[in-house]
Structures are given as structure tokens and as C-alpha cells.
N, C-alpha and C positions, 0 to 999 in steps of 0.2 A: 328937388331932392326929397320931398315927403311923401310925392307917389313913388318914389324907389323904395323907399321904407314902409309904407304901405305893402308893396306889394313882398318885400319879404316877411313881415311880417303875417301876411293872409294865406302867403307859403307854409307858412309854420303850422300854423293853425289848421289850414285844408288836410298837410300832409299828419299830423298829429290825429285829428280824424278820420280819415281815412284806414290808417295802421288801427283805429279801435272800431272802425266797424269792421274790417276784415278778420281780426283779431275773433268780437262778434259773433261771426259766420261759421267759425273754425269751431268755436266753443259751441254751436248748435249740431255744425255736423261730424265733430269728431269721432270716433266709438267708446274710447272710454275716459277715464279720469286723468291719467296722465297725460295724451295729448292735448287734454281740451286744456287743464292746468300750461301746458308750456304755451298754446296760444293765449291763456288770460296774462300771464307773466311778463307776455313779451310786450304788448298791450299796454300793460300798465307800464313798464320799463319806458318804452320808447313813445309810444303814443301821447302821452300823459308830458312826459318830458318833450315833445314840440311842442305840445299847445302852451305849457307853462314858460317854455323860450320865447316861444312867440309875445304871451302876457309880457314878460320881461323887457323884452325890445319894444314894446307896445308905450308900457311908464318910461326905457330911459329916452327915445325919441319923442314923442308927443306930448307925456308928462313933465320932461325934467328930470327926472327923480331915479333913481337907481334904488330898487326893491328889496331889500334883502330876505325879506319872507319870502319871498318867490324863489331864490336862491337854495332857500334854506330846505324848503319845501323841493326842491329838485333833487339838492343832496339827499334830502333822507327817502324820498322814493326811489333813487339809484343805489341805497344803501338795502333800503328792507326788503326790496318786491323780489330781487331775484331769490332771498334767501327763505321769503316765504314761500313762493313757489316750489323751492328745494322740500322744506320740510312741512308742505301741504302733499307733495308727490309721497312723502317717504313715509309719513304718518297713513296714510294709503296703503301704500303698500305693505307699512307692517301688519293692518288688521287684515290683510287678506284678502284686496279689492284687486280682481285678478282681471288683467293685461285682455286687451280685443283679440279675437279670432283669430287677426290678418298680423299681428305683432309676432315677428322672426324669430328674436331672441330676448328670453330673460336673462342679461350676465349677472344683473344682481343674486338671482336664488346660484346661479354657476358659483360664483365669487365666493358666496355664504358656503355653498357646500366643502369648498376647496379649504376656510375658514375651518369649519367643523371636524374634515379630518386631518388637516395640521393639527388642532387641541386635543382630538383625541388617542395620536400618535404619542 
């Protein structure tokens, strides 16, 4: 039974890694500030949370012991990471850090202008 849990457990971890060095890649070759941010974000969300699952089932199988820090540590990076990637993209974009070449559409400045002349209506 403990090579079964081994081997979910190396699951965990392989795939945890994996998702952060793709993650990685994307932040090398993206073009600009926003997509590199939504792959560090995802990265950190998901990546970061298998290996620390993986940790967890690591102490309550082989250890004994049920972690709670590791818990704890799961929640609050499922709590802050997406919201810091939110307002790492938008603090970006309000100085003025302008969208790649290949980027279709800005709805944000659309959005903003539609804002502007409703207030001034």
C-alpha cells in the first residue's frame, strides 16, 4: 500500500513542477507584462498547490501526522495569488504599460471610455 502512496504522492509533485516550469517558459517568451503575469499567477495558484498537496499526503501517510501549516499555507496562496496577479496586471496598466503588437483588443480603455461619456452626459 505505500508504493501506491508513493507513487501519488511523486504525482503530485512531478505534476506541481512541471505546471511551474511551463508556467517558466511562458514568462520568458511571452511579449508583454500581462501575459507573462497571468502565466506567473497560474503557476503560483496551481503549481505551488500540488507540490504542497503532494508535502501534505507525504506527513499524513509516512509521517502520521496531519500538517496544518501546509493547509494553512495552501489556503492563503489560493486566497492572495490570483488577487495579486489581478492588481499586479491593473497597477500596469494604469501607468501606462501598453498591450503587445499581436493583442486584438483593449476592452479595458473601450469599457473606460463608455465610463467617461456616461459622467459626462
Amino acid at each position: 500500500m505505500t508504493e501506491i502512496y508513493e507513487v501519488i504522492i511523486g504525482l503530485f509533485i512531478i505534476i506541481g513542477a512541471l505546471i511551474s516550469i511551463v508556467a517558466t517558459i511562458g514568462a520568458i517568451r511571452f511579449p508583454d507584462v500581462y501575459t507573462r503575469n497571468h502565466a506567473i499567477s497560474k503557476s503560483t495558484t496551481l503549481g505551488v498547490l500540488m507540490i504542497l498537496l503532494g508535502a501534505l499526503f507525504y506527513f499524513m501517510f509516512f509521517e502520521g501526522q496531519f500538517n496544518s501549516r501546509i493547509v494553512l499555507t495552501m489556503l492563503f496562496i489560493f486566497m492572495t495569488a490570483p488577487v495579486s496577479g489581478h492588481l499586479i496586471g491593473r497597477a500596469a496598466y494604469n501607468s501606462g504599460v501598453k498591450l503587445a503588437q499581436q493583442s486584438v483588443t483593449d476592452e479595458l480603455a473601450r469599457d473606460r471610455k463608455k465610463v467617461k461619456q456616461s459622467k459626462s452626459i
